[in-house]
Phi, psi and omega in degrees: 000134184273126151248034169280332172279147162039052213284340188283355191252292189312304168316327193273308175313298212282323190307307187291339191263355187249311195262053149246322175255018132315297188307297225298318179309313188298317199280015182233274217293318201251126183275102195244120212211102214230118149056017178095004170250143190273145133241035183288286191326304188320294195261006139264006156293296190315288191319264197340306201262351182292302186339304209282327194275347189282329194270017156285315179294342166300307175317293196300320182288333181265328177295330209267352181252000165329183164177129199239112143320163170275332148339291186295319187309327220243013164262301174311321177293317165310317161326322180278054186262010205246173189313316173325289182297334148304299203281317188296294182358273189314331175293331215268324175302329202258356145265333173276340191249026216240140168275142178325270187296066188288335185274006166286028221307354197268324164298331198297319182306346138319118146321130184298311167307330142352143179215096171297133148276290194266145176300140167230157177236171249225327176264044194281304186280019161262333171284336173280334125327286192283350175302294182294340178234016124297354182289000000 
């Protein structure tokens, strides 16, 4: 592994791991005490969750330094010819071409190029009726 790649990840992983298990240490090792209050309990929750938080940037540092031929690359794709890979194809077209508004029935009759400027509404001259006789 190059620790020339994704040194910003790698920086961010290692920072969160010293000042997580600082805390965490300080907060177990040192009797830390403000007004009659422990604050051990603080900073070893805190040390914990910096630790825990450290390991997106490991992730990242580490995915991000894989190295894949172009060999290996142009096998795996090819590979994928199989029924598995056919059935997402057929899934992922008939979700992309799925009108937005599906629970809508009244829209599927729209066209995608169609563009409404104005709401038209389907009642008018019956609102306009109950409108005058409510008047």
């Amino acid at each position: 592994m190059a620790l020339e790649r994704c040194r910003l990840a790698l920086l961010f992983a290692v920072f969160m791991d010293l000042v997580g298990i600082t805390s965490l240490l300080v907060g177990i090792f040192a009797e830390l005490q403000l007004n009659g209050q422990d604050f051990g309990d603080l900073l070893i929750y805190t040390g914990a969750i910096l630790v825990f938080l450290s390991l997106i940037g490991w992730i990242f540092w580490y995915t991000g330094n894989i190295e894949i031929s172009l060999e290996e690359l142009q096998q795996d794709y090819t590979a994928k010819d199989g029924t598995l890979a056919r059935l997402a194809r057929k899934i992922s077209r008939h979700l992309s071409h799925k009108d937005v508004s599906h629970t809508n029935r009244k829209w599927q009759n729209v066209k995608r190029e169609e563009k409404v400027d104005t709401l038209q509404l389907s009642r008018t001259k019956d609102l306009k009726k109950e409108v005058e006789e409510r008047l």
